[in-house]
Structures are given as structure tokens and as C-alpha cells.
N, C-alpha and C positions, 0 to 999 in steps of 0.2 A: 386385339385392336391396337393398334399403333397410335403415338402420341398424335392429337391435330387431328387425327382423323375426321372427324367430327366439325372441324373448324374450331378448334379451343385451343382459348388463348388464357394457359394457366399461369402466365408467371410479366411482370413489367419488361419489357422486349419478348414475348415470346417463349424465350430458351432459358435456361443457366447463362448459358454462353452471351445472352441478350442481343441475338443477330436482328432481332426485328423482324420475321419471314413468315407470312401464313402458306408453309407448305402445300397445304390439300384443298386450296383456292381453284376451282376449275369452271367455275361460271363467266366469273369477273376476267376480262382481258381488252389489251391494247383495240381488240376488235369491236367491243361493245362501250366500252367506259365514255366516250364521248355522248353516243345516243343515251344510254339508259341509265346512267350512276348518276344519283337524283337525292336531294334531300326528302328523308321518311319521314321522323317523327324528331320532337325535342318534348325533356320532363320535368320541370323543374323536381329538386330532389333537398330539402333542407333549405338554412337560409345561407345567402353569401357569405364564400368562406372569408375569415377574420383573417386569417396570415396567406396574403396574397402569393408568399412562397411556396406552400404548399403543392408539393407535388402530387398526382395522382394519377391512376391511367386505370379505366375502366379491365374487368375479367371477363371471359367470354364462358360458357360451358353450354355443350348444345346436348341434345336426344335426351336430355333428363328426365325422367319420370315423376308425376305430382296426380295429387286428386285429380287435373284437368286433361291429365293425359301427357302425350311428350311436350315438353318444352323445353327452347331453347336463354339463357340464362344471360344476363349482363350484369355483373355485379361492381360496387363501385361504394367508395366508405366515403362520407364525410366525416367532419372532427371528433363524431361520437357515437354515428348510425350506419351499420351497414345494410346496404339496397340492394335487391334482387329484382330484376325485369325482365318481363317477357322481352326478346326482343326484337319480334317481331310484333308484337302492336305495343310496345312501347307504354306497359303499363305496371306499376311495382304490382308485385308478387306476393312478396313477405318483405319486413326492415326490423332488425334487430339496434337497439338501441344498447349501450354500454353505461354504466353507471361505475364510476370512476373517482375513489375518495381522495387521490392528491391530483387533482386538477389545475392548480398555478403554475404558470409557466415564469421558469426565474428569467431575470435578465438579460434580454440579447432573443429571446428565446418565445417560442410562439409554440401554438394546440396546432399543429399539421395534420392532414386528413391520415386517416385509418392505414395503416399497412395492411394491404392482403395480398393471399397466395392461393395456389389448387397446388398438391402434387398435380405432377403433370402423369397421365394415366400408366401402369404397366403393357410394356407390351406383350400381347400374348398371341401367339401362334394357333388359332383352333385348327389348323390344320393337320398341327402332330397330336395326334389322339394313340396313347399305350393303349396297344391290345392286349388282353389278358386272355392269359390260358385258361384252356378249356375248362367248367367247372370251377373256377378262381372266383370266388364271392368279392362281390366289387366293395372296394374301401367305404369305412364310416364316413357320412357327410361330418364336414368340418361346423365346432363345436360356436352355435353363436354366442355373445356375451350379453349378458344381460345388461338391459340403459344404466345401471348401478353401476355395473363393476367397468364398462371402457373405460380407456384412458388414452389422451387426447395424442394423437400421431399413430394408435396402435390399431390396423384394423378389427374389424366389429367380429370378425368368422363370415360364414356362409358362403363363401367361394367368390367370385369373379362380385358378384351383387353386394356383396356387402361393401359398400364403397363406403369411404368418410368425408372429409366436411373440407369447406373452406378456413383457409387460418387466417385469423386476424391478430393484429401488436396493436395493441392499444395505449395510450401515452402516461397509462398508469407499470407499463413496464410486463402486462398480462400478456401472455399467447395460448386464443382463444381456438376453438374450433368448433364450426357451426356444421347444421347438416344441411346438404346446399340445396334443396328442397323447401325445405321447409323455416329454417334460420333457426331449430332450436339447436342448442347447444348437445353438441355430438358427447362431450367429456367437461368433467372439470379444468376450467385453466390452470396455467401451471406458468411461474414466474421465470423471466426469461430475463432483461433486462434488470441490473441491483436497486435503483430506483427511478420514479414518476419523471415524465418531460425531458428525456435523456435525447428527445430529438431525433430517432429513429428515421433512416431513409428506405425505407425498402425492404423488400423480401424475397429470398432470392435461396434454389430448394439443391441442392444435389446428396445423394448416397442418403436417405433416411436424414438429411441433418437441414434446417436453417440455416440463413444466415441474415443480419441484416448489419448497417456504418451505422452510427451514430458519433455528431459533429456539433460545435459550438459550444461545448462543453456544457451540455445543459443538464442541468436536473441532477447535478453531481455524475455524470454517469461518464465516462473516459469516451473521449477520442477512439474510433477506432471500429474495428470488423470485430463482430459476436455469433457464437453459432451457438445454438443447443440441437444434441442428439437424441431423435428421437426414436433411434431403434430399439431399448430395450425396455423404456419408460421410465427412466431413473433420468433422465432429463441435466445432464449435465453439461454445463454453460462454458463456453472458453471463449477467452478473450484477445486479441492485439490491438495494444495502444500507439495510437500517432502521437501523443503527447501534445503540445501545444499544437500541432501542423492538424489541418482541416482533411479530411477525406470529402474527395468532391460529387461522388455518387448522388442523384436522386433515388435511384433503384434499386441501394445495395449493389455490393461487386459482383461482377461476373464471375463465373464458376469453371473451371474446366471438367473431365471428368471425371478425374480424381481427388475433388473437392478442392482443388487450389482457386485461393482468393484473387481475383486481378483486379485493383484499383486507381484512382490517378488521389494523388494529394496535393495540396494547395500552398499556398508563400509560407514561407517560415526558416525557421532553421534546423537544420538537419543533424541526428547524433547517431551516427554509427553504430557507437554502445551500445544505444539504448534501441538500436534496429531502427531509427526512425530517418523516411526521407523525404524529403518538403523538395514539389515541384516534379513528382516522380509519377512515373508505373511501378506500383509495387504489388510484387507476388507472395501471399502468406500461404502455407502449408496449413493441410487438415488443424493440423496441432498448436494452428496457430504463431509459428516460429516464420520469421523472413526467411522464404527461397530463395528473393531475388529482384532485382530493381534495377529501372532504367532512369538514368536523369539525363533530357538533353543537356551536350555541351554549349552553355549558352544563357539556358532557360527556358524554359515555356511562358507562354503567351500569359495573360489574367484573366483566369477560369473563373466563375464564379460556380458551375457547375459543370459536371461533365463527366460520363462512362465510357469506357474503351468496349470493346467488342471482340468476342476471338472465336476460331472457325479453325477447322481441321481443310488442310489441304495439300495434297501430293505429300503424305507422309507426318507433316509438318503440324504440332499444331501452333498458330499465327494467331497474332493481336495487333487490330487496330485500335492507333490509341493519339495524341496528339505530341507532334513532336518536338521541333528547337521552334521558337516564334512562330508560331502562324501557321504553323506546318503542318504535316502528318505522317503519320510513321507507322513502316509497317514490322513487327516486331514478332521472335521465334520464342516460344513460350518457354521454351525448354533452356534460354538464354537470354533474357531480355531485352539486355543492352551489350552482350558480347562480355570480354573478359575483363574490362577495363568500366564496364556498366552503363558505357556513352555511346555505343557505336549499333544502333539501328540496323536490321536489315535493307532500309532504304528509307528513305526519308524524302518527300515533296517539295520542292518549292515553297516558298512561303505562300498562303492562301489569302492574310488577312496582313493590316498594316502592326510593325510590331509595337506591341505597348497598347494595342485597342482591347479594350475588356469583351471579354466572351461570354454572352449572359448564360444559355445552356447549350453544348454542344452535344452531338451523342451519333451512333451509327447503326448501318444496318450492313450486312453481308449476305451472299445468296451464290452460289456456283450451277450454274446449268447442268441439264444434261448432258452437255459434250462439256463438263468436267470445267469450262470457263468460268474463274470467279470474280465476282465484282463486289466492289466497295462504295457503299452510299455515304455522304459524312453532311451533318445539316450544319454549320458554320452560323454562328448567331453575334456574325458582327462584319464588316464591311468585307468582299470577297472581290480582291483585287485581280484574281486567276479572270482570264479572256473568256469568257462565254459567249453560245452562239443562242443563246435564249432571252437576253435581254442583259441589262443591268443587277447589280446589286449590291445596291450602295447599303444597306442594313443586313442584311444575310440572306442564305442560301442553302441551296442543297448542291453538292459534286460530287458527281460519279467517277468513277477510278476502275480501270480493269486493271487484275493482276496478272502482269506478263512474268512470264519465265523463260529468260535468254539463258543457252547454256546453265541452268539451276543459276541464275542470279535471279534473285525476283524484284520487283517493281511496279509500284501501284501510277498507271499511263491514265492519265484524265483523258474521259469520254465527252463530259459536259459539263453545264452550271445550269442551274437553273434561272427563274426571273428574279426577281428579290422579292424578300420575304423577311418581316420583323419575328423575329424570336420564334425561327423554325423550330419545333420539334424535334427529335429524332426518326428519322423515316422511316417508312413500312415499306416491305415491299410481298409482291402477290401478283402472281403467274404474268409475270410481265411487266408489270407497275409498281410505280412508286408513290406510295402515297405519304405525302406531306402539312401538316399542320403549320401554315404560318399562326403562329400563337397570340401575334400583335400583343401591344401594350396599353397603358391608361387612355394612350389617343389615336390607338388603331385599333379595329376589331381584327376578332381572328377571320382568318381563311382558310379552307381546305381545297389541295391541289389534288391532282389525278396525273399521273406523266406516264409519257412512254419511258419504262425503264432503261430501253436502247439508244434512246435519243435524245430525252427530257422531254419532247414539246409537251405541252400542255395539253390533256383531253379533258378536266374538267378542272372548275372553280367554282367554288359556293358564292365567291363576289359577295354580296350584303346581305346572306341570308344566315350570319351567326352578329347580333351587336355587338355584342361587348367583346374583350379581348381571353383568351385562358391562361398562356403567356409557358404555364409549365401542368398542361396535362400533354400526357403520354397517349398515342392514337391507338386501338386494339382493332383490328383486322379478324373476320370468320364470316364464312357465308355466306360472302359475296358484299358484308357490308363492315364499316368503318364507324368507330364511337369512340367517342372522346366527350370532355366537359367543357364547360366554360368558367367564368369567375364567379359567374352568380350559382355557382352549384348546377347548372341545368347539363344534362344530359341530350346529347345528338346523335341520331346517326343517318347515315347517308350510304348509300349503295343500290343494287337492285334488288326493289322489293318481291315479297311474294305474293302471286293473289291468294284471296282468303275465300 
């Protein structure tokens, strides 16, 4: 079974990589989304979150098996309960509550919602079936472990079915893992983070290993990217510190395939020595040591949050990420910023005026079948680039095709969209683009629907979310879209099913 298949959406953007992209989307398109993509259901789930910064972005897992038969899964953590929902009638499941002995958040420093992850499934082939020779007694079924003895990231035995759990980081520094069925505890947790309220963003899975930033110095816990390996259960923790300089991920860094870190860091001051680089994309190896970093000539723009994105193409593997003021940049993984560490494979025009603070920026990627790739980037502050879709004096979403003249490449703006207060990072899906304007204390949120090829608009929620979410993340499967709002409530909008 291939990852997605199902329409599961195991990780914040999607992939490692974070493109944003519900691959096996085939209901929902540019042809129907105007008539039929409709508001379903909304759940309230807990009370209003307390740290209005709190990032979250609903999990998706579908064809799951429970007492009720298949169901499809929407899972989603507040500051201390993780929630499981049908989510097709929009009703909890199970909810696992955490009990948590250092719960104070030091100074500067807030209880942010639950980190969680799925592996994203193996793929398997039933297609290649060994035949065995004549007479050849077929192999012992695989040996399952008793609920005693698991241990949390190791599967259970019993072949293809014995599947495990979802993981959750909880802000006592735990990484737990539930069984996604049912919410009991798959394993004992096992300590990831050195201490409580270390301010965790995200979780983010390649090669057997986690990884998640943690920022703002909280909870004694360092600046920086953390991973623990869980291939052989001995669970060991590695570290790289940004020192005083911010990692600006909500989601944890992007992954490539060979477990390299890509992240953006924030103001500061920069120490070579000490590997650290303030205002940068920086690349950390498995092992944790600097690969590699790009700082525009100049500066970047004032991020207060923001993830790059990176995608293989025509050999290459590329990172979108944001580049000298206002800009964006399309960058070779394998070189970041060239030899000198400044010099981009291409770099945009500026988008935004320089010096305007960027509240969350983030991307999506998706390359067609005929091999064309494009670049979504959601801009969460005034987008001065010429649009044929409207205005956008507060933010947007722009699309970018990557051209390849003679092997130079270059990301060629397609559109802009309308404005939109504290876009999201965009989804996209067999065609569309789907966008969360996130609004603020005196906007509400809004949900867009666009033609991926054009922008126009084929839908809008208009009034039908009050309040604002401002930094949930959208998750995309089966034809429908979820996201939260500020007061904990859960949404989702797409084409329903009948029942």
C-alpha cells in the first residue's frame, strides 16, 4: 500500500519534506469544488486554547479498523488531550488525556497544544509474491509481542497488521505512543526532550528517527533541532543548538531523504564556531553537525514564523525557502547558498515591503504529470507583487511555476491571490489550492478553494467560521479539509458522504 493511499495525512504539511500535497485526491477538483465543497460539520473539542500561539494542524488516517467497523480518523491534541474523530459524522471516538508532573511554563513561555505524528505507512508491493519451491514449507508466521514487553516505535510482529500507534511530545518532555484505534497506550513512554516546557514545535519522522525545534529557551531546554532513534529501542537523543538565535518552524524542520535537517532561524547574532546562523536556511546532518547554510546578502525580511519546503526535481533535490527582504528563493540542497553561502539559485523580486513583519509564512510544492513544477508560498503580510485576483493589502497566497531555460532555473509568478489575514500555509489537491485565511482578534478565519492554474476563487466559507485560528495548519483527505479555530473547535468542509 503506498503512502496517502488512503488519503492520510500522517505528518504537519503532509511529507517530511512538508510540500503540503494530498497526492490520491481524486474526487475533489477544479470541476466540482465551486457546486459541491460545502461546510460539513464543526466539534467543539476542550476549552480555549490559553497560548494563542499555539500551533496545530489536525492528522488524518483513514480505512482503520475499531469495534464499529472501518473508520476513517481525524486526530488533533489540545494542551493536554489527544482527540480521535470519526470524520465523517464528526463525532470523538476515544480522547486520551496526559497527566503531566512539571506543568509550569517559565517565562516568555506558554502550554502549546500536543505534538503529534503517524509514521507515514510502508510501502509494499503485493504484487511481488516469492514463489517457493515445490514441497518448501512456508516460513513461521512472525513472532507477536506481548502488550508487556512493546516498546514504543518498535512494531508489535504479526506482519503487515500489526500496525502501531500515533506519537505524541508532551510538554513534560515525554514521547508517547498510542494505539490509533483505540487511544490506549501502545508502549511505555520513553523521555525525549532533557526537561518540561522546553517549547517544542512539531514533529517531523524520516529513516526510523524523530525529530522536533525547540525555541525561546524555555524550560532549560537549548535552542535547536532534536531527534531520538527509534530503530533499535535504546532510544538515543541528539542534539543541535542555535544558541541564543530562534528556529522559526511551527512544524519542526523539513526532512530530506537522508535525514538532513532544513530550517530558517531568526534575528541574532551569528557564531561560525559555534555552527550557529541567525537569519539563515540552515542544513544539519543525521548526526546533528552543520552541512550547510544560506544567509541572504542583505537580510531577511521579520519572520516571526516560517518553514521552507523542499521537493526533488530534474535530478536536483530544491528548497523553497524565503530569501533577501521580501523575497523568495529557490535553493539546491546539495549547496544552499553556493560557495560563498549567499548566492541562491534564483531569487524573486521582492514580494512584501522591506522591514513589514511576517506573522507565519510557509509553502506548498506539487509538479504535474507532465513533469511541471509549481510553488505556492502563503505571504502573511502586505504583497505588493501585481495580482490579477484582487488586492492584498494584509496577505496572500502566490503561485510560481519553475521554469528551466537552458538548466537555469527560476520560480515565473503565475498569480496572487485576494487578500487574506494570516494565510496559512497552502494545501494543494488534484488541481486546487486550498487556503486558510487564519484572521486575527478582529477577523475571522476564512477558507478559500482556487483554481491551482489560475487562482480564481471557486469557494469561500465567507461567515461561516467566527472567530479567527490565526496558526492552525489545514490537513487535506477524501475529498475534505480540517482545520481548528481559537476556541478549540474543529471543522471540516469538503464533499460529503451519504450515510
Amino acid at each position: 500500500m503506498a503512502q496517502n493511499e488512503r488519503g492520510d495525512w500522517p505528518l504537519a504539511g503532509s511529507d517530511p519534506g512538508q510540500n503540503g500535497v494530498q497526492k490520491d485526491e481524486v474526487v475533489l477538483s477544479p470541476d466540482n469544488a465551486a457546486t459541491q465543497f460545502k461546510f460539513l460539520w464543526k466539534l467543539k473539542l476542550g476549552e480555549r486554547a490559553k497560548n494563542a500561539s499555539s500551533f496545530s494542524e489536525p492528522l488524518l488516517a483513514g480505512r482503520l479498523i475499531n469495534a464499529q467497523g472501518f473508520k476513517d480518523f481525524v486526530y488533533w491534541g489540545s494542551a493536554d488531550t489527544l482527540y480521535a474523530v470519526d470524520s465523517e459524522l464528526g463525532r470523538v471516538v476515544w480522547k486520551k488525556q496526559y497527566s503531566m508532573q512539571n506543568g509550569k511554563a517559565g517565562a516568555g513561555c506558554g502550554v502549546s497544544s500536543l505534538d503529534i505524528m503517524m509514521e507515514p505507512p510502508v510501502v509494499i508491493n503485493f504484487k511481488a509474491r516469492r514463489r517457493r519451491a515445490p514441497g518448501t514449507p512456508p516460513p513461521p508466521p512472525p513472532t507477536v509481542m506481548k502488550s508487556d514487553e512493546r516498546k514504543l516505535g518498535i512494531a508489535p510482529g504479526g506482519g503487515y497488521f500489526g500496525l502501531k500507534g500515533i506519537y505524541v511530545l508532551t510538554p513534560d518532555g515525554m514521547l508517547h505512543e498510542q494505539v490509533m484505534t483505540t487511544g490506549a497506550d501502545f508502549a511505555p513512554a520513553v523521555k525525549f526532550l532533557p526537561a518540561g516546557n522546553g517549547d517544542a514545535s512539531g514533529l517531523n519522522f524520516a529513516d526510523k528517527t524523530i525529530y522536533t525545534e525547540t525555541a525561546q529557551d524555555c524550560g532549560g531546554v537549548a535552542n535547536g533541532i532534536w531527534s531520538i532513534d527509534l530503530s533499535d529501542g535504546n532510544y538515543k537523543v541528539a542534539n543541535y543548538s542555535t544558541g541564543k538565535v530562534q528556529p522559526l518552524a511551527l512544524s519542526g524542520p523539513v526532512l530530506t531523504a537522508d535525514g538532513t535537517s532544513i530550517f530558517m532561524t531568526g534575528a541574532g547574532s551569528s557564531d561560525a564556531n559555534a555552527g550557529v546562523y541567525a537569519g539563515s536556511v540552515v542544513a544539519v546532518d543525521k548526526d546533528m553537525r552543520v552541512a550547510d547554510w544560506y544567509t541572504p546578502e542583505g537580510g531577511m525580511a521579520s519572520y516571526e514564523a516560517v518553514s521552507p519546503a523542499t521537493f526533488a526535481y530534474k535530478g536536483k533535490q530544491l528548497v523553497v525557502a524565503p530569501g533577501k527582504d521580501g523575497s523568495i528563493a529557490l535553493l539546491d540542497a546539495a549547496s544552499l547558498g553556493g560557495a560563498d553561502h549567499h548566492t541562491p539559485l534564483f531569487e524573486t523580486p521582492a514580494l512584501s515591503k522591506a522591514g513589514e513583519k511576517h506573522g507565519w509564512d510557509g509553502f506548498a510544492t506539487w509538479q504535474d504529470k507532465d513533469g511541471a513544477a509549481w510553488v505556492f508560498a502563503s505571504v502573511a503580510a502586505s504583497v505588493s507583487a501585481s495580482g490579477v485576483n484582487g488586492t492584498a493589502a494584509h496577505g496572500a497566497v502566490v503561485a510560481f511555476k519553475v521554469d528551466d531555460a537552458d538548466g537555469k532555473l527560476s520560480l515565473e509568478p503565475a498569480w496572487v491571490s485576494g487578500d487574506m489575514v494570516n494565510p496559512a500555509p497552502p494545501r494543494f489537491a488534484n488541481g486546487l489550492v486550498i487556503a486558510l485565511a487564519g484572521g486575527d482578534a478582529s477577523t475571522h478565519a476564512v477558507l478559500h478553494v482556487l483554481n491551482a492554474a489560475t487562482g480564481a476563487e471557486l469557494f469561500s466559507s465567507k461567515d461561516q467560521v467566527p472567530t479567527y485560528s490565526r496558526l492552525s495548519g489545514v490537513s487535506v483527505g477524501d475529498s475534505h479539509a480540517f482545520f481548528t479555530d481559537h476556541d478549540n473547535v474543529l471543522y471540516s468542509f469538503g464533499i460529503g458522504i451519504e450515510h
